[in-house]
C-alpha positions in Angstrom: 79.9 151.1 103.3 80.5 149.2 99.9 84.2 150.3 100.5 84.8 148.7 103.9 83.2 145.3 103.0 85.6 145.5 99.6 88.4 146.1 101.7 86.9 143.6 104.3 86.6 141.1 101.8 90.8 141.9 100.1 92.0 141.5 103.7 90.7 138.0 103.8 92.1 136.8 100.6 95.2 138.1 101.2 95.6 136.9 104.3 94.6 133.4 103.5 96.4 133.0 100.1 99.8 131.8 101.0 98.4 128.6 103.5 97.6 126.1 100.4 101.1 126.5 99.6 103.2 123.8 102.2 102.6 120.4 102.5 99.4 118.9 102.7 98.1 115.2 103.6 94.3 113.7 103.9 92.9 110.3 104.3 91.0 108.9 101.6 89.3 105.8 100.4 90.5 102.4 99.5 90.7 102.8 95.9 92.6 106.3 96.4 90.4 108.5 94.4 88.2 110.8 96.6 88.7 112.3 100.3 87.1 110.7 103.1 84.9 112.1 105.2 86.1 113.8 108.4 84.1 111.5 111.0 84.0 108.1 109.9 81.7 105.5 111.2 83.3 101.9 112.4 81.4 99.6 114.0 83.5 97.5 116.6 85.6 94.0 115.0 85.7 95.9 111.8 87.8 97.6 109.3 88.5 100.4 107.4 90.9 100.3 104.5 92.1 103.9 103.2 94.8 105.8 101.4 97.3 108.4 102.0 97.0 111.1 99.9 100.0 114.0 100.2 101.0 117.1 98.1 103.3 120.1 97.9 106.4 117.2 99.4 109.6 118.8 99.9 111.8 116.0 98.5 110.8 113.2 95.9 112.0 109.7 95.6 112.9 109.5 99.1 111.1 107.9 101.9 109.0 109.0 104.4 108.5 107.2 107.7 104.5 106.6 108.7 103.8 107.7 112.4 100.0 107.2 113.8 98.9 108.9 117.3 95.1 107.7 118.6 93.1 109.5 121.1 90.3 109.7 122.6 88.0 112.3 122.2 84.8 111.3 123.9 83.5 108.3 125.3 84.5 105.0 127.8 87.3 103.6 125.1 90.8 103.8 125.4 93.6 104.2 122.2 94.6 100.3 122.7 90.8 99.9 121.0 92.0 101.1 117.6 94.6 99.1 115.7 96.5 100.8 112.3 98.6 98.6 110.3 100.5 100.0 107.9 103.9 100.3 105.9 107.3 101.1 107.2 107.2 104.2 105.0 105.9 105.7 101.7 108.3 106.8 99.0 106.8 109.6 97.1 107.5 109.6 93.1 104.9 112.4 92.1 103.7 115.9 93.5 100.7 115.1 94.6 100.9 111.4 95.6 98.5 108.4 96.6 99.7 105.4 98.6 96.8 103.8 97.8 95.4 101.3 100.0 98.2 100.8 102.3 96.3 101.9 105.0 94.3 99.6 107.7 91.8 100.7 110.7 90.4 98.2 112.7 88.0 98.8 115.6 88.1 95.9 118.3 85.6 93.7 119.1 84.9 94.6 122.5 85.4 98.5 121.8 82.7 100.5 123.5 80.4 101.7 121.4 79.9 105.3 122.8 83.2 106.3 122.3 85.0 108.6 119.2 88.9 108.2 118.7 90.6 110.8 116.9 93.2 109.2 114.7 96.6 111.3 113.5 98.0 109.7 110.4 101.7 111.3 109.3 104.4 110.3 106.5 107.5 112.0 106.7 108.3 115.4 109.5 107.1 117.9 106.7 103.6 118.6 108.1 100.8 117.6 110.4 99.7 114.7 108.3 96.2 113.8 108.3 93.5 113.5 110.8 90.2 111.7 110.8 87.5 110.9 113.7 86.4 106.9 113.9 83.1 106.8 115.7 80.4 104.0 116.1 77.6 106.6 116.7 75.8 106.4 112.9 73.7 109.8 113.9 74.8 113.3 115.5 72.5 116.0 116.4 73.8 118.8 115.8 74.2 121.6 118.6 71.4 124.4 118.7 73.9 127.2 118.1 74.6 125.2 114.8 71.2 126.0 113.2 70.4 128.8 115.2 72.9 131.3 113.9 72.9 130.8 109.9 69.2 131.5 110.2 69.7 134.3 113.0 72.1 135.7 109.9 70.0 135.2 107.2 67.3 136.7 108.8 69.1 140.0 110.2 70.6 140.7 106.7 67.2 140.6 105.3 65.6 143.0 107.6 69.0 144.9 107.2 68.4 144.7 103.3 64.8 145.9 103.3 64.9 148.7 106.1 67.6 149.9 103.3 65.5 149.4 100.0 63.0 151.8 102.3 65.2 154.4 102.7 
């Protein structure tokens, strides 16, 4: 049993060890010095400033062109409801790199407010670029399966634990 789980457990490392290794980008703050959070929270007529934060680039010292895509994924809003200004491009002069502050989000006024846009912020063709949910919701419940199945786990491995401590 111990022998499966180890082998279990080497299978998984291996098989996710090589996907840190390409070109990375994530939103974060103004000030460029921690990751935001994955949903953040605009009300409508604000804004949010942020920086572009990118590693593992492929070629220094040469520009990369920004390229945004909203969407939406829930609500009565449309994409037209979320402006991004930004730079032309980013020229990269370290591995990683922060363009710090470059980056602005702005909600309209008359946005609805039941609505969550996904925003897709990329520099250069490398990668993905980064992504990041604005919503004006300030509270999520989470789903029942959410809290239901860590404790469903937890529970199951400690009846599995002690029917085998009575063995």
């Amino acid at each position: 049993m111990k022998g499966k789980i180890l082998l279990y457990l080497i299978v998984a490392i291996i098989a996710t060890s090589g996907t840190t290794m390409g070109y990375g980008a994530d939103l974060w703050d103004e000030t460029g010095t921690s990751s935001l959070p994955h949903t953040v929270i605009i009300q409508p007529g604000e804004s949010l400033v942020m920086s572009y934060h990118m590693e593992g680039i492929a070629n220094l010292n040469e520009p990369l062109i920004y390229e945004y895509a909203v969407s939406v994924r829930s609500g009565s809003g449309s994409p037209n409801d979320i402006e991004i200004t930004y730079p032309h491009d980013v020229t990269p002069t370290s591995d990683p790199f922060v363009d710090v502050g470059n980056i602005t989000i702005t909600k309209n006024a008359s946005a609805p407010m039941d609505t969550v846009y996904t925003i897709q912020i990329k520099a250069g063709p490398q990668g993905a670029g980064a992504v990041i949910d604005a919503a004006s919701r300030t509270n999520e419940v989470p789903e029942f399966p959410i809290i239901a199945l860590p404790i469903a786990t937890i529970i199951g491995l400690a009846f599995f634990l002690r029917r085998r401590k009575g063995e």
